[in-house]
C-alpha positions in Angstrom: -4.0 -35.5 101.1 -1.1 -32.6 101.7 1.2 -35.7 102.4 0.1 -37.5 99.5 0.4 -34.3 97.3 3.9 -33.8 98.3 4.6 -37.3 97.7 4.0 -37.0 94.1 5.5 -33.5 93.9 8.7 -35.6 95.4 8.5 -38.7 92.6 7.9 -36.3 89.8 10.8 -34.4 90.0 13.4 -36.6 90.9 13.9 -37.1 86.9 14.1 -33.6 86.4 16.7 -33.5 89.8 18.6 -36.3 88.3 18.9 -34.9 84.7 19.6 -31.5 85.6 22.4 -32.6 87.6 23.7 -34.6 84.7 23.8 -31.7 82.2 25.3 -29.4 84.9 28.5 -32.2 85.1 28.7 -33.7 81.7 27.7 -30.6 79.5 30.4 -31.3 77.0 29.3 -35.1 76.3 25.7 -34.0 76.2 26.5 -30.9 73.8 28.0 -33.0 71.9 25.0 -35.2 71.1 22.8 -32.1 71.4 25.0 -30.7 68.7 24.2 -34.1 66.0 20.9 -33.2 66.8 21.0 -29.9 64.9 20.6 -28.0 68.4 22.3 -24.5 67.8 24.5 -23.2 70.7 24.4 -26.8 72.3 26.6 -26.4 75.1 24.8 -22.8 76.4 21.6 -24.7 75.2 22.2 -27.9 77.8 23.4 -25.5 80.5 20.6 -23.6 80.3 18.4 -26.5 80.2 19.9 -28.2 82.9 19.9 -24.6 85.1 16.3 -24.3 83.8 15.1 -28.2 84.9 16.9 -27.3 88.1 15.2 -24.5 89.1 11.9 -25.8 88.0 11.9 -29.1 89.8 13.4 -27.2 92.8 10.6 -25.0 93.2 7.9 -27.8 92.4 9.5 -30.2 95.4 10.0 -26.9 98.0 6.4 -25.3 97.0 7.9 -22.2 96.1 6.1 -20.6 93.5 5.3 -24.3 92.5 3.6 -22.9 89.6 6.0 -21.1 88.0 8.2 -24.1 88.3 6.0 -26.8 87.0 5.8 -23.8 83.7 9.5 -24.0 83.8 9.3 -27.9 83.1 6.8 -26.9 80.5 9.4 -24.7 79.0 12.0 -27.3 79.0 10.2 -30.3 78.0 7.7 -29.2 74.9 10.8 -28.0 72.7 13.4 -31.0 73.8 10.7 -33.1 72.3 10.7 -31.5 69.4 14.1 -30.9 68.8 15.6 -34.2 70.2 13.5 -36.8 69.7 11.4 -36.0 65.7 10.7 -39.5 65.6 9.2 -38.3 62.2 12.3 -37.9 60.8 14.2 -41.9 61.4 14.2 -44.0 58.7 15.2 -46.9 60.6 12.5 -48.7 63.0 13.9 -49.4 66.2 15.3 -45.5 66.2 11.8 -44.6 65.1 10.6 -46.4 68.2 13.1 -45.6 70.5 13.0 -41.8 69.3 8.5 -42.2 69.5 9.0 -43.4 73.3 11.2 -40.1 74.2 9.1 -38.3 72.4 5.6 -39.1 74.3 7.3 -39.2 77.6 8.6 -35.6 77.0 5.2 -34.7 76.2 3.3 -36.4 79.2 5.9 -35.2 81.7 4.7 -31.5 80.0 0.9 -32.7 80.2 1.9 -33.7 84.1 3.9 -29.9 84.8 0.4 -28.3 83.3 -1.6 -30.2 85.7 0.3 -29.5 88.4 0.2 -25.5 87.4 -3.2 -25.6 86.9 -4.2 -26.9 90.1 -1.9 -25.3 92.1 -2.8 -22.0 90.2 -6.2 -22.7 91.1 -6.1 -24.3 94.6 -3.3 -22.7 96.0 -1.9 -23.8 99.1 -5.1 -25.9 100.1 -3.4 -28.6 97.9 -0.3 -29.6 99.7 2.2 -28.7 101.8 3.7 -25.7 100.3 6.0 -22.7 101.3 4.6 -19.8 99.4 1.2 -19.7 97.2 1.0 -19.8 93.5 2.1 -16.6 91.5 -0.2 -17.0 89.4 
């Protein structure tokens, strides 16, 4: 099961990997549409996020502190739902639907990074291949 764990530790954060990497490189594109978002400070707010994802999904694939990093996704995720994707607030259908889909992804990958803390946090190293134990 250790192989199996770190399997899944590997798939879940190659989003994270990928779109980290993507605000670190194109943070002027992506402040930009931050920005029309009504995201204050867009540019520090999408290098921060992308320093933020990068740290947490580098922790959660090495097992350092896994915990701590799969709250750092947590910390990312909860409010980019909220402020990039209030389906609530389209008028128009397929940008409700599109902006809904974002939405509930955003919020299962969080649902997912709790799991992961909680069980880590509560099995420690027994539950995978890990270099250090849970902080907390």
């Amino acid at each position: 099961m250790d192989v199996v764990a770190l399997i899944g530790r590997i798939l879940f954060v190659l989003l994270f990997l990928g779109s980290a990497f993507g605000h670190l490189t194109q943070a002027d594109a992506m402040a930009g549409y931050a920005s029309s978002r009504g995201v204050p400070q867009a540019k520090l707010a999408v290098l921060g996020s992308g320093v933020l994802m990068l740290i947490g999904a580098l922790m959660v694939l090495l097992g350092i502190w896994l915990d701590l990093g799969a709250l750092l996704l947590v910390i990312f995720l909860v409010p980019t739902a909220l402020l990039m994707h209030p389906f609530w607030k389209e008028t128009d259908a397929m940008a409700k639907q599109t902006e809904m889909i974002s939405f509930q992804k955003d919020i299962a990958l969080a649902g997912a990074a709790l799991l992961i803390l909680a069980l880590y946090a509560g099995y420690g190293p027994g539950l995978g291949i890990t270099i250090t134990g849970p902080l907390f």
